[in-house]
C-alpha positions in Angstrom: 98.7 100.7 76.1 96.8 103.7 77.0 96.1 105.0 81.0 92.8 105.9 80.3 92.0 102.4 79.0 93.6 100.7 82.5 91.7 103.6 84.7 88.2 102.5 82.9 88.7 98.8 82.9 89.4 99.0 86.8 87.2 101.1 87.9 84.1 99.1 86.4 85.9 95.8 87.4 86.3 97.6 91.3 82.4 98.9 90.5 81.4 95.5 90.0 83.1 94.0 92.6 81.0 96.1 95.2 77.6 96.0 93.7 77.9 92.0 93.4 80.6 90.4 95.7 79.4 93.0 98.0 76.2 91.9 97.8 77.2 88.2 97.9 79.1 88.8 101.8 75.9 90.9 103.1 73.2 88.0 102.5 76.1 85.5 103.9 76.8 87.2 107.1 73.3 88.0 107.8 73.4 91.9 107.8 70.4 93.4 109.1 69.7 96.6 110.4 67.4 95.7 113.3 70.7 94.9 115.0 71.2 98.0 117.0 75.1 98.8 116.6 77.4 100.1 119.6 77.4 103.5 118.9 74.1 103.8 119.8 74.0 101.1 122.7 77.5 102.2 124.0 77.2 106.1 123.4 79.5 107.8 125.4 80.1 111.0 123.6 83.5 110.3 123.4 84.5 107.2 121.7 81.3 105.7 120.8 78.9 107.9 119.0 76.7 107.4 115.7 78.1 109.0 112.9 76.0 110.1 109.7 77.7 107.5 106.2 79.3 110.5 104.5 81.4 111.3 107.6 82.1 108.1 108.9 83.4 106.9 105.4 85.3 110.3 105.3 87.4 109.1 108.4 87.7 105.6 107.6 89.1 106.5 104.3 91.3 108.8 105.5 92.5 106.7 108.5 93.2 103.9 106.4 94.7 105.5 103.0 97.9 107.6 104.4 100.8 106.9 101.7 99.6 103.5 101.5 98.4 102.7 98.2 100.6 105.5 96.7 103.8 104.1 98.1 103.5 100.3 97.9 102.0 100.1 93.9 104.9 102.4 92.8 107.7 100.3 94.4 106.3 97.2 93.4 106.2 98.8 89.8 109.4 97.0 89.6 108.2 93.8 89.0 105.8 95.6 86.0 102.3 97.3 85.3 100.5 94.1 84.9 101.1 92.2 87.8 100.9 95.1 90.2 97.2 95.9 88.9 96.2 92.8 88.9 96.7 92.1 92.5 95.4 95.3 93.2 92.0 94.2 91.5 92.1 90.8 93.2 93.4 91.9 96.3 90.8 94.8 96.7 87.5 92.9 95.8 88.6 89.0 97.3 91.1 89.9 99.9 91.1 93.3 101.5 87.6 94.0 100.8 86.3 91.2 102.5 89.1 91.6 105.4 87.7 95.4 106.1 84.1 94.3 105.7 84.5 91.4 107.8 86.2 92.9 110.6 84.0 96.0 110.6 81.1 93.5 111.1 82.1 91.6 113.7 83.0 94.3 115.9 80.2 95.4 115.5 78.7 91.8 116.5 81.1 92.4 119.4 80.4 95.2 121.2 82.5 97.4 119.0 85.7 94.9 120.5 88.6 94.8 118.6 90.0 92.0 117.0 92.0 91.1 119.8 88.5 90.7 121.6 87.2 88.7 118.9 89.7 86.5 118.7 89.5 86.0 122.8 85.7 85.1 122.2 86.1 83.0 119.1 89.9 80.9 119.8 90.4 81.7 123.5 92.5 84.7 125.8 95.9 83.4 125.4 95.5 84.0 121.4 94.0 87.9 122.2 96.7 88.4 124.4 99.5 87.1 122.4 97.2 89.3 119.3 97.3 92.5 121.5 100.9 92.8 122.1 101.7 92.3 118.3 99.3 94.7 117.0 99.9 97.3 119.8 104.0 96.6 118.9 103.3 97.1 115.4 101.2 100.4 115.9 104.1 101.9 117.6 106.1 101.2 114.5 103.1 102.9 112.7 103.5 106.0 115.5 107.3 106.4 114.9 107.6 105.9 111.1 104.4 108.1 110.5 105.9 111.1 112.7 108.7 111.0 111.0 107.1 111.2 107.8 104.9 114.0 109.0 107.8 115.9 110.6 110.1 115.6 107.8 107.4 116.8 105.5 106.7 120.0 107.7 110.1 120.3 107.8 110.6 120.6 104.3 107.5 122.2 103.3 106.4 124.6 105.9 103.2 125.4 103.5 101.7 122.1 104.4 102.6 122.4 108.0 100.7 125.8 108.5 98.2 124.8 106.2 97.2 121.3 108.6 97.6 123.3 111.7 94.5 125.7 110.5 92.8 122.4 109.2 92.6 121.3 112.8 91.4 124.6 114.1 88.5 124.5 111.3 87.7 121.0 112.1 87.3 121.8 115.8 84.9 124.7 115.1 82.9 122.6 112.2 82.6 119.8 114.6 81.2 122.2 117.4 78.5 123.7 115.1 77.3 120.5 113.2 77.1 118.1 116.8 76.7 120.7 119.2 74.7 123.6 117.3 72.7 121.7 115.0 74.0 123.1 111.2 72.9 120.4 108.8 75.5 118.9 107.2 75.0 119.7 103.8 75.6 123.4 104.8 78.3 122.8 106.7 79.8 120.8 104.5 79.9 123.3 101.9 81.2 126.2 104.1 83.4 123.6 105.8 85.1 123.1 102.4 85.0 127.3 101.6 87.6 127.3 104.4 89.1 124.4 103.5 90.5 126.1 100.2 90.6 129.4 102.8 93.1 127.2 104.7 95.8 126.2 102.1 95.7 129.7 100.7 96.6 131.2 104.3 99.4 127.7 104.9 101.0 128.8 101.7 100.9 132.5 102.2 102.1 132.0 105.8 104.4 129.0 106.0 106.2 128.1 109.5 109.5 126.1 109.5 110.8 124.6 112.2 113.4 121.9 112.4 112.2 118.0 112.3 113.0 117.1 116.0 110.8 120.4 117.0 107.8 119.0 114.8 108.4 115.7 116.1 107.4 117.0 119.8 104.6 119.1 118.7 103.4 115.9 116.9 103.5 114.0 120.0 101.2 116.3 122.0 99.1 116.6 119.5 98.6 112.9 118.9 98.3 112.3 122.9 95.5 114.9 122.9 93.8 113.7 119.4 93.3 110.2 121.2 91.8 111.2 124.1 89.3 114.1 123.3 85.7 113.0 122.2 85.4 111.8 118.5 82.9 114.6 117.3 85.4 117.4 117.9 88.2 116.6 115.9 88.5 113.1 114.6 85.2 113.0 112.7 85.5 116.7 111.6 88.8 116.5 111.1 88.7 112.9 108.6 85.7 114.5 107.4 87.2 117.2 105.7 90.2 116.4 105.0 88.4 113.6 102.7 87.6 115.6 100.4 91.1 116.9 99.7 91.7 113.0 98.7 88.3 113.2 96.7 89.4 116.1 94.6 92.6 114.5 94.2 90.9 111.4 92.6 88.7 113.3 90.6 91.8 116.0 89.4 93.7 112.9 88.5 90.7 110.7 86.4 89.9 114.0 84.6 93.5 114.5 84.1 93.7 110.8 82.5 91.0 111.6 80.7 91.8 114.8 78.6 95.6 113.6 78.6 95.1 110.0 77.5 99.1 109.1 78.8 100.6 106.0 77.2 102.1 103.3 79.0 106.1 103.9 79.2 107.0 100.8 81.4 107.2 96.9 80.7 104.3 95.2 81.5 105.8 92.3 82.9 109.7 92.3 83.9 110.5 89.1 85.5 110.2 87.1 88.8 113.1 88.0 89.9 114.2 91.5 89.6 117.4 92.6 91.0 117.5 90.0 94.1 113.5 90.5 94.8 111.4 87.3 94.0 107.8 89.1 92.9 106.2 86.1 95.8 106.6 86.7 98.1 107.7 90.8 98.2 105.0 92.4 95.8 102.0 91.1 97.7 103.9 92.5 101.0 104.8 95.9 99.3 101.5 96.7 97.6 99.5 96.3 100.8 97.4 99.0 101.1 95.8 99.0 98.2 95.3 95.4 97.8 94.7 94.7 101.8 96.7 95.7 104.8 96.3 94.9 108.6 95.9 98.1 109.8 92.6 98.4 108.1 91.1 95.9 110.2 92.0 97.2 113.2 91.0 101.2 112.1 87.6 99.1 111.4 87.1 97.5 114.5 88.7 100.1 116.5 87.6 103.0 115.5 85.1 103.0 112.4 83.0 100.4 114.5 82.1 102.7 117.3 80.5 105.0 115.0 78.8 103.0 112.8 75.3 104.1 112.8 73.5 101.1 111.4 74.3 97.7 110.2 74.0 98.0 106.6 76.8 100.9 106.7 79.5 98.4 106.9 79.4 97.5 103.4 79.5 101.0 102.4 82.5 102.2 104.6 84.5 98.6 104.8 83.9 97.5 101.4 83.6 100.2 99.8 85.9 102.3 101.3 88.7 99.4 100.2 87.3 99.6 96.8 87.8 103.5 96.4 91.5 102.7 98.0 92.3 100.2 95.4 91.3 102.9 92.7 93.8 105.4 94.0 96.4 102.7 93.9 95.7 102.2 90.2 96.2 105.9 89.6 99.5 105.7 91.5 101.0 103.3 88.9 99.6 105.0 86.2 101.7 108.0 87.2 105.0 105.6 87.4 103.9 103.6 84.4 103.5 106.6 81.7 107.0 108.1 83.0 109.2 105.7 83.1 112.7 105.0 82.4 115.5 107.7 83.7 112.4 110.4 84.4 111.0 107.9 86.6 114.5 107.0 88.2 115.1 110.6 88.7 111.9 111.4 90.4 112.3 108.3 93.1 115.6 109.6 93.7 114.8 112.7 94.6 111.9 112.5 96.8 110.6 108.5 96.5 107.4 107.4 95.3 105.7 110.4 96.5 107.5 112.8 94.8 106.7 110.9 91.4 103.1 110.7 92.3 102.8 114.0 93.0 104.5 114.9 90.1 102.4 112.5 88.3 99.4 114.2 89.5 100.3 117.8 88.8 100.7 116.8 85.1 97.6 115.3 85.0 96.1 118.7 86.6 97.5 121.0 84.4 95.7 119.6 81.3 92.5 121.4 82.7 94.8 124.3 83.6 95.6 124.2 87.1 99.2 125.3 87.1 102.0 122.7 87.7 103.6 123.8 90.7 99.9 124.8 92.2 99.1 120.9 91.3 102.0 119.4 92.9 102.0 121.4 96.2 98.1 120.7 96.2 99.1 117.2 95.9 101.9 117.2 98.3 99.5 119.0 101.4 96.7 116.0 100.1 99.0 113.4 101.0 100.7 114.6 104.4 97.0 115.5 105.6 96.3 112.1 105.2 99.6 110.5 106.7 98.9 113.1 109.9 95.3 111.2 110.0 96.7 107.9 110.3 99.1 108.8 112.7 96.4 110.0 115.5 94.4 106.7 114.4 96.8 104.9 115.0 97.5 106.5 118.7 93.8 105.9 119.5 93.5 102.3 118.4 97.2 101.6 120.3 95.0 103.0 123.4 92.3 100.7 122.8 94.3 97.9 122.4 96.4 99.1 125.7 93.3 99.4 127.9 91.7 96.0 126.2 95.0 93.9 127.6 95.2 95.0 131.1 91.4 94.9 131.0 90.6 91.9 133.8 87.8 89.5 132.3 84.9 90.9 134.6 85.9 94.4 133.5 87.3 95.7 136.1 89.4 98.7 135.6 93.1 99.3 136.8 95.1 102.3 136.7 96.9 100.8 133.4 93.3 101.1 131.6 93.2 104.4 132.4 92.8 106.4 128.8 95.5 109.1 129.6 98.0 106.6 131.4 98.1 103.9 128.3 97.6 107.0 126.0 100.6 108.4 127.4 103.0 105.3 127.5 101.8 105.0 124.0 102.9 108.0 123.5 106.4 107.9 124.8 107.6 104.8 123.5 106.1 105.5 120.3 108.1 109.0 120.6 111.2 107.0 121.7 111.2 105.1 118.7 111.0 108.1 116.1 113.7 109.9 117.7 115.6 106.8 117.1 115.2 106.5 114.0 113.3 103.8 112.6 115.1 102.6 109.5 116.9 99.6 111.6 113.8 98.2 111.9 111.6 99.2 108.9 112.4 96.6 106.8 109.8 94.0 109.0 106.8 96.3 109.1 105.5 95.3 105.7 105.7 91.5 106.7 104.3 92.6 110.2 101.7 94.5 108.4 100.3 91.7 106.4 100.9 89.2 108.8 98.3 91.4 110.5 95.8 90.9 107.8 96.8 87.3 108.2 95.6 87.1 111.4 92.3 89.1 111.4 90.9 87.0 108.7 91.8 84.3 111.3 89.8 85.7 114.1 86.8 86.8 111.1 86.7 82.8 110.2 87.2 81.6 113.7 83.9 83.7 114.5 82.1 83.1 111.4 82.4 79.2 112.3 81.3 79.6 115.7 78.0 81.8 114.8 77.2 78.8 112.0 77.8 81.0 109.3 80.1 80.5 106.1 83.5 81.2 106.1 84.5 79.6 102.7 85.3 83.3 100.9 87.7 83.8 104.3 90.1 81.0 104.6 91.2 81.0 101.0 92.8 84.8 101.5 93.9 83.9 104.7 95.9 80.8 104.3 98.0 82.9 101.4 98.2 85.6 103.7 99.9 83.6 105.8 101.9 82.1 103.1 102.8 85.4 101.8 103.8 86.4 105.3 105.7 83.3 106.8 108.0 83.4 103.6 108.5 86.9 103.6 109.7 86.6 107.2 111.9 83.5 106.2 113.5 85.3 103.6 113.9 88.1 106.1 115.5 86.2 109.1 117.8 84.7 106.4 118.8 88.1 104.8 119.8 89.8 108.3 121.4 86.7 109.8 124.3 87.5 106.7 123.7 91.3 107.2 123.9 90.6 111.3 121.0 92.7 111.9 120.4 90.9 114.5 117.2 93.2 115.9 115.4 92.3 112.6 116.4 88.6 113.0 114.7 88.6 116.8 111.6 90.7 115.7 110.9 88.4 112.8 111.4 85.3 114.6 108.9 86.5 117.6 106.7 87.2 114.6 106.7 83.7 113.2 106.6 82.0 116.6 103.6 84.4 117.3 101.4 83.3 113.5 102.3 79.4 114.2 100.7 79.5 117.7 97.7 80.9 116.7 97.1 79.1 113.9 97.7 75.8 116.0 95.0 77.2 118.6 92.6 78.2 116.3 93.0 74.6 114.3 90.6 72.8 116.1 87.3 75.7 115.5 88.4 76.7 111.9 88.1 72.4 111.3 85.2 72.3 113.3 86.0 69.7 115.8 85.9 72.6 118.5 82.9 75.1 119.1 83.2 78.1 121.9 79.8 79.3 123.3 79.3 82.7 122.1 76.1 85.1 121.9 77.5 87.0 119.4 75.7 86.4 116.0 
């Protein structure tokens, strides 16, 4: 089968998805732009703040892409093409879609809340609590494993190091004309991007290498300042421009596919079981990202949310910016998929998935004559800009969540809600854990991950029933998220009892425990024999 054929039919099916099942979620959940969102009834100037659509979809996208949808299609690739794409096309328009649009919303409906708050309103405090100290655990998973993937990528290439440190200094000074000076954002965009270019020329030209356990504690500061300084100089900016290096990536590769018309090298369909792996529950935990992932909802309803200059906007950057994700995961197997065989075995061997997307890619560019080794390094600096993104995201929303738990219920404020106290133990132990190492316990963050996605389409139907609205389209996805998740985690707790990981076997169990109470709280308001009192429509 040809790429370009798989490329067209997905993006018009993804196209489709958003003009019409788009359309179907914003006339059921009542979206209407006479409600006033938080960033303009919560302005602070430094977390909440309206943001125009082009740059609040720029961070969103970038927040929630990372390696993501590059990584998880090309290692479920082993279960073949056609499977993969197909949950990729389901996922993105039925599942993740409607997870990122839906918890975008009702933050919004909540103050701009996270979903720990949501879930508080909707199921009761015991569930947000019990909510908050998983999601904040699993950011600091996200915080450990992403420095280390940053760190070990400066390490290695000192071009992409140099070149992100001069992408923050240009975001800084683009954020400080465009909010503080008044340059329109048209212009700025285009002289933003001049420099953009300027910068990767200079990173390659003038590379610095340091070791990985230097870069690891240059990370950290930087991530401890990135969450606390106000969004409009550097987080906005920053996202901002740096998606439009992920832009011209997806447009270099569809061109690419285009002129080069690659052929499908691998089996379309290779078996449930493949080597030990059973394709349910593993590929709908490894794909993640670009089918639906946890950590979207709470970039959406901690971050994205706060900005979100009118209603109507969630579709665009939730849905949407799911949709656009899905795409890039199809172009991610496409790159595995016309390789194949020993090539393919040789390129995960010697740098993993990203080193045969990037590869991928390059190929792709040099049919309209960008060199190779220009395309790959381009490719390369695209993807560890991104991965740098999600790691101060995540730091911000892991202060959030922080300041939300030891947050009394009148609001009071304690030392522990203080942003640079739960910034820095964030921080620290987050640190702690990426000097560590964190392959011990890597293995459970894709089932914590989804489980996450699990839950938030919990607290989206809990609310949703409570405001009298439908929640039909949200408890299908979630009751096979949680199927997807409880057997992954089954098979987990089984796998390192033999291996006596015993740290795995704890996590896991505390994970389970932690899905079966909430879904036994929540019972009684998802059945409808139980209504809380909210004002939040």
């Amino acid at each position: 089968m040809n790429a370009l054929t798989l490329l067209l039919v997905g993006g018009i099916i993804l196209l489709i998805g958003y003009v019409s099942y788009g359309g179907y979620l914003v006339k059921k959940w009542g979206v209407n732009d006479k409600n006033i969102t938080p960033a303009h009834t919560k302005n602070d100037g430094v977390d909440y703040m309206p943001a125009k659509t082009p740059v609040l979809l720029g961070h969103h996208f970038a927040s929630i892409a990372g390696a993501g949808p590059i990584v998880g299609p090309i290692q479920a690739a082993i279960f073949g093409w056609i499977p993969v794409t197909l949950w990729i096309l389901i996922g993105g328009i039925f599942f993740g879609g409607v997870q990122d649009f839906g918890s975008l919303l009702a933050s919004i409906r909540h103050e701009g809340k996270s979903i720990g708050e949501i879930i508080e309103v909707n199921i009761g405090r015991t569930g947000k609590k019990l909510f908050a100290i998983f999601a904040w655990l699993t950011l600091l998973l996200v915080i450990a494993a992403f420095t280390n993937i940053v760190a070990a990528t400066f390490a290695s290439t000192p071009q992409a190091a140099s070149s992100s440190l001069l992408f923050i200094l240009l975001a800084i000074v683009f954020g400080f004309l465009v909010y503080r000076k008044g340059v329109p954002l048209g212009i700025g965009s285009v002289i933003g991007v001049i420099f953009l270019m300027i910068c990767m020329y200079l990173g390659m030209k003038f590379p610095i290498s340091l070791s990985k356990e230097t870069w690891i504690i240059i990370l950290l500061g930087y991530i401890f300042i990135a969450s606390v300084t106000p969004v409009w100089i550097l987080l906005q900016p920053r996202d901002y421009l740096n998606s439009f290096l992920l832009y011209a990536m997806i447009i270099g590769a569809v061109l690419g596919v285009v002129i080069t018309k690659p052929v499908i090298q691998m089996s379309g369909y290779t078996g449930f079981n493949v080597g030990g792996n059973y394709l349910f529950p593993i590929l709908f935990v490894t794909v993640a990202c670009g089918a639906i992932s946890g950590f979207h909802s709470l970039v959406g309803s901690g971050t994205s949310s706060k900005q979100l200059d009118k209603e109507s906007d969630a579709k665009k950057i939730g849905y949407g910016g799911m949709l656009i994700e899905s795409l890039l995961a199809i172009i991610a197997i496409i790159t595995a998929t016309y390789v194949g065989g020993d090539k393919l075995k040789e390129l995960l061997s010697q740098g993993g998935p990203i080193n045969v997307f990037a590869d991928g890619i390059a190929n792709f560019m040099n049919s309209f004559g960008i060199p190779f080794a220009l395309g790959k390094s381009f490719t390369a600096l695209s993807i560890s800009a991104f991965a740098l993104t999600s790691l101060d995201t995540s730091t911000r929303l892991a202060r959030f969540i922080f300041q939300e738990y030891f947050e009394s219920k009148e609001g009071s404020k304690t030392v522990l809600t203080n942003r640079y106290v739960s910034t820095g133990i964030t921080v620290v132990l987050g640190g702690t854990l990426a000097f560590m190492g964190y392959s011990v316990i890597w293995p459970i963050f894709g089932s914590a991950n989804q489980l996450l996605a699990a839950l938030a389409l919990l607290a989206i139907a809990a609310w949703l029933a409570n405001t009298g609205k439908s929640n039909k389209m949200i408890l299908g996805p979630m009751v096979f998220m949680f199927a997807v998740t409880i057997t992954a985690l089954i098979l987990l707790i089984k796998t390192n009892i033999a291996a006596h990981k015993f740290i795995i076997v704890v996590f896991a169990v505390l994970l389970l425990v932690l899905s079966l109470i909430l879904i036994t709280q929540s019972y009684d308001v998802l059945s409808g024999k139980k209504r809380k009192t909210t004002k939040n429509l």
